[in-house]
N, C-alpha and C positions, 0 to 999 in steps of 0.2 A: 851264467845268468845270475844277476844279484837277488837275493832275496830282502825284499824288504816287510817290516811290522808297524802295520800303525797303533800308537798307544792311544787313547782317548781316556779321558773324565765325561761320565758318563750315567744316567740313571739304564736301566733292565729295558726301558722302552725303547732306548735308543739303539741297542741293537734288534729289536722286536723290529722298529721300523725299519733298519736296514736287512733283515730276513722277509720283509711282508715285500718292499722295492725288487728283490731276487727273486722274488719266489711269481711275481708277476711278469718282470722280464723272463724269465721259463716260459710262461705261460702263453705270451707272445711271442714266440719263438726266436726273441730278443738275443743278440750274444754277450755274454758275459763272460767279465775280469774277474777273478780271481780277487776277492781281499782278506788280506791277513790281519786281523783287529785284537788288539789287546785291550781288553777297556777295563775301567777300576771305576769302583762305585765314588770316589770323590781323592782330592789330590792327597790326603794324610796317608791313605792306603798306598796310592800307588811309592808315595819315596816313602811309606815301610817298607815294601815290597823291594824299591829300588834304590835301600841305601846308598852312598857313597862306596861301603865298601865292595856292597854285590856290583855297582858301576865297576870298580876296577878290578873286579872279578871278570866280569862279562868282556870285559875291556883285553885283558892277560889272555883268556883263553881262544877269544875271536882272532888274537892276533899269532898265538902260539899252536892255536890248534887243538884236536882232540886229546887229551891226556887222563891221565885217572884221579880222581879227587884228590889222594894222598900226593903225587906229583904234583898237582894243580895248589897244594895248603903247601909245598916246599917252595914250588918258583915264587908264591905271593909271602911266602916269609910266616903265615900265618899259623895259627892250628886247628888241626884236622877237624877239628868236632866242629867248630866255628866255618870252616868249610864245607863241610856236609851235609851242616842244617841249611848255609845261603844256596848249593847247589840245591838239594830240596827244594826249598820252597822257589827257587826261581826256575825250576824246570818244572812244580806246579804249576806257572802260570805261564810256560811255553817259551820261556827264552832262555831255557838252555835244554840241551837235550840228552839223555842217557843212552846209550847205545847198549846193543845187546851183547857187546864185545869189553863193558864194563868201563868204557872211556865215557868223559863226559864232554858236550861241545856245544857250540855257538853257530846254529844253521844259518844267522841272518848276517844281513850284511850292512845294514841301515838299520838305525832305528828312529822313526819320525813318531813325534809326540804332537798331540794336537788338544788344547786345552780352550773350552769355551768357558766364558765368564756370565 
């Protein structure tokens, strides 16, 4: 099964109101989807977040599989420190993931962006 994330631009309320929607389908013994939401408080953060280079980071490892930073900074040609801080912070914000077996990986399989103006 694929896993997909949705990214959004987004103020604090906007996920408030998509918690308040769930939290009443519960209540009405409603059944509920599952959603994966990634949201950034406006678009400068999100492509800080998701520079070019972390894209073909995310891009290398979803298609290569789980591997260990230090392998992951030799297959992308880059260095390690410079890979360790984009694995950081982009497994801060849930798209990428650290295993407890010291590998690093790419759980999703889509990533759908949805930007309102």
């Amino acid at each position: 099964m694929s896993r997909k994330l949705e990214i959004r631009i987004g103020a604090a309320a906007d996920a408030l109101d998509r918690f308040e929607a769930a939290w009443n389908r519960v209540q009405e013994s409603r059944a509920m989807r599952p959603l994966e939401i990634l949201s950034f408080a406006d678009l400068p953060l999100l492509l800080r977040t998701l520079s070019p280079a972390r894209w073909t980071l995310l891009q290398k490892l979803h298609a290569d599989g789980a591997v260990s930073i230090y392998e992951l900074a030799k297959r992308l040609e880059r260095d390690y420190k410079n890979v360790h801080t984009d694995v950081t912070q982009l497994a801060g914000s849930g798209l990428v993931e650290r295993r407890s077996d010291g590998l690093v990986a790419v759980v999703w399989d889509l990533l759908r962006a949805e930007f309102k103006l």
